[in-house]
BAPAKE-879393 format. One record per residue (C-alpha): residue number from 0; residue in one letter; x, y, z. Coordinates in steps of 0.001 Angstrom, whole numbers, plus 500000, padded with zeros to 6 digits. Example, Ala and Ser with C-alpha at 12.3 -4.5 7.8 and 13.67 -1.06 7.14 Angstrom:
REM BAPAKE-879393
ATOM   num   residuo       xx       yy       zz
ATOM     0         A   512300   495500   507800
ATOM     1         S   513670   498940   507140
This chain:
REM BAPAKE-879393
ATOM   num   residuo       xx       yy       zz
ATOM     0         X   497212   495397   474501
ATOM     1         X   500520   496814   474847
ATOM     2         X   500722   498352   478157
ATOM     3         X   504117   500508   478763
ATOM     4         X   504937   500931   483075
ATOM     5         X   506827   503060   485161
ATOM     6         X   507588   501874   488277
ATOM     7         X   510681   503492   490181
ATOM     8         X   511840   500585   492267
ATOM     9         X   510511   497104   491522
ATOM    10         X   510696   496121   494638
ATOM    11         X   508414   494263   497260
ATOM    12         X   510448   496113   500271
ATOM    13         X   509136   499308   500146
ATOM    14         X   505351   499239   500762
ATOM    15         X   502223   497540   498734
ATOM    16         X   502217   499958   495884
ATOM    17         X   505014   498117   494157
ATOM    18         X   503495   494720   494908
ATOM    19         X   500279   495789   493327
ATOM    20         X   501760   496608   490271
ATOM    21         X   504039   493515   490021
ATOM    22         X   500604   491228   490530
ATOM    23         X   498324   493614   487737
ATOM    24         X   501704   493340   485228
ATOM    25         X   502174   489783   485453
ATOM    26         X   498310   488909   485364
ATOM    27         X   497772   491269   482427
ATOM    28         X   500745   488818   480830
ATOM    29         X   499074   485877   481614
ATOM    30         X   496056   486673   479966
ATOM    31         X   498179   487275   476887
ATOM    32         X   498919   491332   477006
ATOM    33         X   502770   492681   476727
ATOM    34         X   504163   494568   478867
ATOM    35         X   506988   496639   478930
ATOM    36         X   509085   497846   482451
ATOM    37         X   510845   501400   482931
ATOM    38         X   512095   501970   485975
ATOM    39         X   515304   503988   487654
ATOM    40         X   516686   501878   490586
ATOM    41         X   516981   497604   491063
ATOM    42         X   514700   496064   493269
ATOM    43         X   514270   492324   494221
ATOM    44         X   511179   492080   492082
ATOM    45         X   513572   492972   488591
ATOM    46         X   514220   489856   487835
ATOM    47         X   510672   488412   487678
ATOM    48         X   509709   491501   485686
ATOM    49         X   512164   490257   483135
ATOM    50         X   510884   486435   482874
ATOM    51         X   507199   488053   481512
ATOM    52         X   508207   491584   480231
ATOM    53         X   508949   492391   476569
ATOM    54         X   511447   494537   477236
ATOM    55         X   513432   495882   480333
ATOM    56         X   514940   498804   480453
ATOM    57         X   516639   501120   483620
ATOM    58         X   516251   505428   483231
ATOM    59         X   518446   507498   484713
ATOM    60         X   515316   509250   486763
ATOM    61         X   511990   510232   486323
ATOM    62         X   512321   513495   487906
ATOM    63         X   514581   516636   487259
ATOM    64         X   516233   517934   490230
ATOM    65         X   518534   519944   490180
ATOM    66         X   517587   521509   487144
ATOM    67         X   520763   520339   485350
ATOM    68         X   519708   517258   485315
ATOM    69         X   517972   518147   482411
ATOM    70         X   520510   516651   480021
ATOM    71         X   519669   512908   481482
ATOM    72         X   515910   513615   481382
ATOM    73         X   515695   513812   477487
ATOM    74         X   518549   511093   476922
ATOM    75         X   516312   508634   478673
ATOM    76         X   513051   509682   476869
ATOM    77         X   515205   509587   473798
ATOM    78         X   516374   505926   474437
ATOM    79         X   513129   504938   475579
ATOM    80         X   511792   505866   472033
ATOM    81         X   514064   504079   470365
ATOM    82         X   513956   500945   471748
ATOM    83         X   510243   500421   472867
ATOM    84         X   508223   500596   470293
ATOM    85         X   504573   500866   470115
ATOM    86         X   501490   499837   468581
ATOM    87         X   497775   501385   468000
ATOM    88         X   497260   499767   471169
ATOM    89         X   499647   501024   473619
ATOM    90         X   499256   502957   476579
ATOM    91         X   501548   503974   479123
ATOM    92         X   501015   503217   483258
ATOM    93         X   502619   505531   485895
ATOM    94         X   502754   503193   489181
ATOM    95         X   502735   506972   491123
ATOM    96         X   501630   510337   490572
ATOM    97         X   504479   512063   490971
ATOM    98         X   506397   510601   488224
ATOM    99         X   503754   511507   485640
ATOM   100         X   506240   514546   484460
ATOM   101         X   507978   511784   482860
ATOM   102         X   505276   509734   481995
ATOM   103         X   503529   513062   480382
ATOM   104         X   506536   513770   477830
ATOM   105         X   506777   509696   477033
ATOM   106         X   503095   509583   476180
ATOM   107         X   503295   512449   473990
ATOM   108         X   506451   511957   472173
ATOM   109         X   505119   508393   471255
ATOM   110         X   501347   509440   470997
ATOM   111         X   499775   507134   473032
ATOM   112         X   497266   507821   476029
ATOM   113         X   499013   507882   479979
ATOM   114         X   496725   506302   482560
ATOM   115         X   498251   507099   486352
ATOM   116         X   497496   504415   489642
ATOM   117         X   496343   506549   492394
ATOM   118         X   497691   504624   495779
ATOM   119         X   497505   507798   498276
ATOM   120         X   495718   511223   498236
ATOM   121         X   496898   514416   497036
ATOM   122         X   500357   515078   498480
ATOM   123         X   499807   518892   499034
ATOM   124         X   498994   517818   502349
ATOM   125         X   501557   515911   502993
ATOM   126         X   504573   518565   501745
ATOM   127         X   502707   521215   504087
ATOM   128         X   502732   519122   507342
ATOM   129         X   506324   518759   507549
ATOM   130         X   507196   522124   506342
ATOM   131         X   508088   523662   509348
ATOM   132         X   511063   521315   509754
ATOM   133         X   512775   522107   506689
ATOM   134         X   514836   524490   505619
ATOM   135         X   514533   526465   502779
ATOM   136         X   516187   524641   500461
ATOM   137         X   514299   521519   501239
ATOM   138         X   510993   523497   500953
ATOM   139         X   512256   524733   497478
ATOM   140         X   513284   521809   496296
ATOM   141         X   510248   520163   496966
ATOM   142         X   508001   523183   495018
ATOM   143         X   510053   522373   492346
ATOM   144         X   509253   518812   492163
ATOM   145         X   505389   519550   493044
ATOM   146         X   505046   521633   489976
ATOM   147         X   506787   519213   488016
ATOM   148         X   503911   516614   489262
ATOM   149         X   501227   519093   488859
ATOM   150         X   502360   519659   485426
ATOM   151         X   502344   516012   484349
ATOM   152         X   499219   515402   485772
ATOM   153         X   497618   517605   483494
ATOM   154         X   498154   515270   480588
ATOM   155         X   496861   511971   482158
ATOM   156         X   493603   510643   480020
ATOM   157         X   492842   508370   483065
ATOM   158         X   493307   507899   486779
ATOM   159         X   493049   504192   488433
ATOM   160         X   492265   505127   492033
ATOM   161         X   492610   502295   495058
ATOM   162         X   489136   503470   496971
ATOM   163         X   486081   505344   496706
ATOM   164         X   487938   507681   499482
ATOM   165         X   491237   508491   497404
ATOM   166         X   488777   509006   494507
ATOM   167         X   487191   511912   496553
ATOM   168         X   490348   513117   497839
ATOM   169         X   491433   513594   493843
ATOM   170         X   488015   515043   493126
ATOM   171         X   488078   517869   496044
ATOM   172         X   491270   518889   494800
ATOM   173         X   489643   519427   491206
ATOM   174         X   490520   516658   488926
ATOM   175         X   487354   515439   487209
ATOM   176         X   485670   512823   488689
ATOM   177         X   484436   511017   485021
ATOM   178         X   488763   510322   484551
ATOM   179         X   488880   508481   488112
ATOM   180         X   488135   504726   488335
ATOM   181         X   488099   502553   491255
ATOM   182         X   489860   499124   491360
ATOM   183         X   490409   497830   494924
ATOM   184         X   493492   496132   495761
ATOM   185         X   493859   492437   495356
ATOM   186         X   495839   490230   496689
ATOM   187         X   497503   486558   496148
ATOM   188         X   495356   483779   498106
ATOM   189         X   497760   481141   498092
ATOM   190         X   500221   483437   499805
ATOM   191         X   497946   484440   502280
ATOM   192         X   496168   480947   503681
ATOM   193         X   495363   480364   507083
ATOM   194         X   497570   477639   508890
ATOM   195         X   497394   474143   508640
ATOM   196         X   498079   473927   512620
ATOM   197         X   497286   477172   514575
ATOM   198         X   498926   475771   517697
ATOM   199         X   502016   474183   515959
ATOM   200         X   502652   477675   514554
ATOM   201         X   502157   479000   517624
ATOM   202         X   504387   476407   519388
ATOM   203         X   507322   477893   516646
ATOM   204         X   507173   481247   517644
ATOM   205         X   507630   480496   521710
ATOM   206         X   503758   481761   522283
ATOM   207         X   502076   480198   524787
ATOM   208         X   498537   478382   524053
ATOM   209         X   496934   480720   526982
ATOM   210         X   497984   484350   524872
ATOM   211         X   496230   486527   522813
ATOM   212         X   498859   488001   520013
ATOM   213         X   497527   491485   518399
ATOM   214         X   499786   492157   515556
ATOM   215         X   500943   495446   513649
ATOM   216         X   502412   495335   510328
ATOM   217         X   503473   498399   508455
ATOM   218         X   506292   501464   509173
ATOM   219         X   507140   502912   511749
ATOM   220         X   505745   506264   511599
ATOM   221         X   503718   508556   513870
ATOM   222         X   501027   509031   511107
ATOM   223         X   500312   505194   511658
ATOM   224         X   499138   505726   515081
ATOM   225         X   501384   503403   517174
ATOM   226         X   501316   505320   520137
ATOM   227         X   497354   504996   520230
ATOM   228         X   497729   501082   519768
ATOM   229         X   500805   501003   522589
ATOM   230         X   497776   502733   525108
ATOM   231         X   495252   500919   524620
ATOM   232         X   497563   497636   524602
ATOM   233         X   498001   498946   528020
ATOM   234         X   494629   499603   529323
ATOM   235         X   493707   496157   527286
ATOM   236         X   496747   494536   530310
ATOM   237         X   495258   496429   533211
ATOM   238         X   492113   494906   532566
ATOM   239         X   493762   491351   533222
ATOM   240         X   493825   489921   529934
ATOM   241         X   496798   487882   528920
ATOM   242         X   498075   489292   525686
ATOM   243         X   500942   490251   523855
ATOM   244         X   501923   492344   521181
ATOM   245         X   503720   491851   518569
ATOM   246         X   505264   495103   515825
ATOM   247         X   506403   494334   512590
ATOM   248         X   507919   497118   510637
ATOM   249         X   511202   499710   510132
ATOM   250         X   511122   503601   510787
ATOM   251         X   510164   505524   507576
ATOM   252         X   513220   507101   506164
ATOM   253         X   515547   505015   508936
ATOM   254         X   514424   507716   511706
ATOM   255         X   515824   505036   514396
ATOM   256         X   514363   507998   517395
ATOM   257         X   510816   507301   516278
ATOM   258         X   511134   503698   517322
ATOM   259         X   513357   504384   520269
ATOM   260         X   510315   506836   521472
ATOM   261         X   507606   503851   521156
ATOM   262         X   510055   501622   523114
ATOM   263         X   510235   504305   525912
ATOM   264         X   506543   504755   525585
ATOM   265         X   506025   501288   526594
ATOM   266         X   508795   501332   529460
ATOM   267         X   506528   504674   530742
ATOM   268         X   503894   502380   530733
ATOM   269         X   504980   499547   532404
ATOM   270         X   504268   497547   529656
ATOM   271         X   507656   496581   527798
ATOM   272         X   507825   493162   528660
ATOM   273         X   504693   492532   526664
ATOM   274         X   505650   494153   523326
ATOM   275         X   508041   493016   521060
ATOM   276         X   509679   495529   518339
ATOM   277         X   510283   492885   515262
ATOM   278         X   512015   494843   512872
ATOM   279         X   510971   494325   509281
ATOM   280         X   509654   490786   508317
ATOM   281         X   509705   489220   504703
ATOM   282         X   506889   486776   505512
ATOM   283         X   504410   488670   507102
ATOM   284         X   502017   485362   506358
ATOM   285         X   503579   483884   509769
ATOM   286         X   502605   486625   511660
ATOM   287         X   499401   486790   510903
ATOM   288         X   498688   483308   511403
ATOM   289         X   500027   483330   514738
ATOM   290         X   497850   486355   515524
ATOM   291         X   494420   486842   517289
ATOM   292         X   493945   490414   516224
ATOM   293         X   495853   492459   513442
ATOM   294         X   495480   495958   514289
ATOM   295         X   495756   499095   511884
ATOM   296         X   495414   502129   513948
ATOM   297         X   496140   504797   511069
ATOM   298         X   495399   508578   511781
ATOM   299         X   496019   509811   508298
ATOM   300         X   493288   509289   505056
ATOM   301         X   495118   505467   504674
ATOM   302         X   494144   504849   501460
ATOM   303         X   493247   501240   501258
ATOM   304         X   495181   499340   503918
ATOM   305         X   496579   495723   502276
ATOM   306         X   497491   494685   505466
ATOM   307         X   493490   494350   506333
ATOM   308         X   492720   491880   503408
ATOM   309         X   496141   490056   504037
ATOM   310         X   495620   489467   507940
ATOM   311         X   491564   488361   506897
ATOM   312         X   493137   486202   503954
ATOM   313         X   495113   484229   506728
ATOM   314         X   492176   483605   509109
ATOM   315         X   492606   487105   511520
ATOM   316         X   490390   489241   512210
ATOM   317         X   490998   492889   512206
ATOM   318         X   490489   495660   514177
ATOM   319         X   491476   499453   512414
ATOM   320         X   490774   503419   512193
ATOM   321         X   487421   504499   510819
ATOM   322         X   489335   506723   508000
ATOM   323         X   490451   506529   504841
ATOM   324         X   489600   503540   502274
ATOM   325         X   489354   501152   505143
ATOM   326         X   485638   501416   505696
ATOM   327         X   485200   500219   502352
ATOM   328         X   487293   496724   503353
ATOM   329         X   485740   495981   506739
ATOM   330         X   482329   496198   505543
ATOM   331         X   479109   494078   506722
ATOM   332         X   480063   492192   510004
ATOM   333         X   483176   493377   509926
ATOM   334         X   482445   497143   510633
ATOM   335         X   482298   496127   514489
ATOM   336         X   486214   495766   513776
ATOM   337         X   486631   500044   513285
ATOM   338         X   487521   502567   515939
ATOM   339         X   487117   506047   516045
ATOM   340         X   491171   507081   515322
ATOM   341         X   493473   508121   517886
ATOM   342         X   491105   506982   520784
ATOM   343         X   493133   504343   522801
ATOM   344         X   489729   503729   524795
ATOM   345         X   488186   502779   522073
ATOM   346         X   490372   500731   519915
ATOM   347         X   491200   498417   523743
ATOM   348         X   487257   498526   524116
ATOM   349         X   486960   496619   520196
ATOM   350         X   490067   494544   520914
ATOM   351         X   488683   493464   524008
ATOM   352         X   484937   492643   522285
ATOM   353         X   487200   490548   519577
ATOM   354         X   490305   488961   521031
ATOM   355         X   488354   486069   522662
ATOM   356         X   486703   485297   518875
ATOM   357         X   488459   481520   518459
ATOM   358         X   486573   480273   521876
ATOM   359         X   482996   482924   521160
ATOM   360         X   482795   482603   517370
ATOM   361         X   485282   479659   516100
ATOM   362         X   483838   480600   512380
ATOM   363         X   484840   484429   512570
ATOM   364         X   488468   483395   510877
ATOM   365         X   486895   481114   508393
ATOM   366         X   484493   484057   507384
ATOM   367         X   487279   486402   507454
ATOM   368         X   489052   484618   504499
ATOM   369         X   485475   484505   502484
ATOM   370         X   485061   488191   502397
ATOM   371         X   488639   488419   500912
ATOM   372         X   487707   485904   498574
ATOM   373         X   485061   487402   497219
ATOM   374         X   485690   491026   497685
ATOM   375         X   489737   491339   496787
ATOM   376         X   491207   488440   495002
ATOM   377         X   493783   489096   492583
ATOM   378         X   491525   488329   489451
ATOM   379         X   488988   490738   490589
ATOM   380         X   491581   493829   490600
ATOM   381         X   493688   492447   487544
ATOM   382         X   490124   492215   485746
ATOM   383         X   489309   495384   487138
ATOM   384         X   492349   497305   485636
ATOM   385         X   491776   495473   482503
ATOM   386         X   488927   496694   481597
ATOM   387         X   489958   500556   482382
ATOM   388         X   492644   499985   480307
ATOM   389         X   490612   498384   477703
ATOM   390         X   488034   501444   477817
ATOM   391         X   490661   503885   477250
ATOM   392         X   492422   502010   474201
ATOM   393         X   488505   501850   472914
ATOM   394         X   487983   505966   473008
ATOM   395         X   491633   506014   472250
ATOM   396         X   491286   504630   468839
ATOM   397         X   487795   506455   468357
């Protein structure tokens, strides 16, 4: 199998999209497939990309705007046919849906079927949310680029969709349910391991032996529901427990007033001295293992939620929003870990009925790490891609 990817930043900075796509790429190359990388900006992960990838190659973009960018868009499909070529078993990956106007003109110029990964819902929804705040030029500009999407959607032959609930998203919004497969996320166990010493780790990070951490990992962004995890965090204080919390994560887009409005939040609280504002992390395995509780307290359709199987991976329990694709991850025992979203009463009422777990249930972090195992290691998803792929080469040929 030949498999042909576009990914516009290879990068493991930006959010868990790119890192899933890295891990499918260079397990498909393990197990003996090439694999070919287009993308249009440098990321960190480039240069592992290159040590398994056939060939390498940077596009000037994988959208038109403005329009006279035009001239750019063919020269790179152009170049792209020149110097990748193909075979009877070739098909070509967009990493996102909205590059799949590209993608759409590359599959068809080298006849070969386009399969698109479906990380998040339709982004109709999305686009209409924040119109209000945009001028017109913003909201035009952004029409544009829709229909470009809309257009190159049109031409995939198969959708790879990260949970049952994107799936349905797709389906409501009428693409055909028979093109739309499910592979959940995996993730790398070795990277995610519980600690070898909880209290040594602990001991590292200044927390005292006495605390209860709860964790958030992710971006800054109101959709996230921070403000419902900074109030409960509160009531979870006035109800005498000894706890701290910890946020890992930037402001989407660098909107530094977002996180200067959480910080305020907790000062209107009375509750600053107990949260610390981390900034992004690289090795968001430490925080997890110092951590009683990773929280996820989403309010929009999340659509699988890595941080849940990461956190579990590493020993910690989690606690997140009954929405979205998460359901499907804290299944079994684990459902006790959901809240209903944007109910701070709630989500301190299931923290509180957890964050005691390593003196009530000393097991719950071993069985944490078992579900991950056997629900969303990386083989699983890699062998869970390849055979969609496989399928499609199959009717392909036929």
């Amino acid at each position: 199998m030949h498999l042909i990817v576009l990914e516009l930043e290879p990068t493991s900075c930006r959010g868990g999209q790119e890192i899933v796509l890295f891990d499918v790429c260079r397990g498909l190359a393990q197990r003996g497939h090439t694999i070919s990388l287009v993308y249009t900006k440098e990321g960190n992960l480039l240069e592992q990309y290159q040590k398994f990838c056939s060939h390498v190659i940077k596009a000037n973009l994988f959208t038109i705007y403005p329009p006279q960018y035009s001239f750019h868009f063919i020269a790179d499909i152009w170049n792209l046919n020149s110097n990748i070529p193909v075979t009877e078993n070739s098909v070509l990956l967009s990493n996102q849906y909205q590059d799949t106007f590209f993608a759409r003109a590359l599959s068809l110029s080298k006849n070969i079927p386009l399969v698109c990964y479906l990380h998040l819902p339709p982004s109709h929804r999305i686009l209409v949310r924040h119109t209000e705040t945009k001028n017109v030029k913003q909201v035009l500009r952004e029409s544009y680029i829709r229909w470009q999407w809309q257009t190159g959607l049109k031409g995939v032959k198969q959708f790879i969709a990260v949970s049952n609930q994107t799936k349905q998203e797709w389906v409501k919004n009428g693409y055909p349910e028979d093109r739309i497969e499910v592979v959940h996320n995996g993730i790398n166990l070795e990277i995610n391991a519980s600690p070898n010493n909880f209290y040594l780790r602990r001991k590292e990070w200044n927390i005292l032996e006495d605390t209860r951490v709860i964790s958030y990992v992710g971006r800054l962004d109101p959709e996230k529901g921070l403000e419902t995890l900074i109030k409960a965090f509160a009531i979870l204080l006035k109800s005498g427990a000894k706890t701290q919390l910890l946020i890992a994560g930037k402001p989407i887009n660098e909107d530094e007033e977002y996180q200067k409005s959480l910080e305020q939040l907790t000062i209107d609280l009375g509750i600053n001295n107990y949260v610390s504002f981390l900034g992004h992390i690289t090795n968001t395995t430490n925080l997890y293992q110092v951590s009683d509780v990773t929280v996820l307290p989403s309010l929009w359709s999340e659509p699988f939620g890595r941080v849940i199987v990461e956190s579990m991976a590493c020993g910690t329990p989690v606690v997140a929003s009954c929405i979205g694709g998460i359901p499907e991850i804290l299944t079994g025992e684990f459902q006790k870990g959901l809240f209903e979203p944007g109910n701070e009463r709630d989500l301190s009422d299931t923290l509180n009925q957890i964050i005691n777990w390593r003196e009530n249930d000393s097991q719950l972090g071993k069985r944490c790490r078992e579900h991950v195992l056997k629900n969303f290691s990386l083989d699983k998803m890699i062998d869970g891609v390849e055979k969609v792929l496989e399928r499609r080469f199959s009717s392909a040929r036929n």
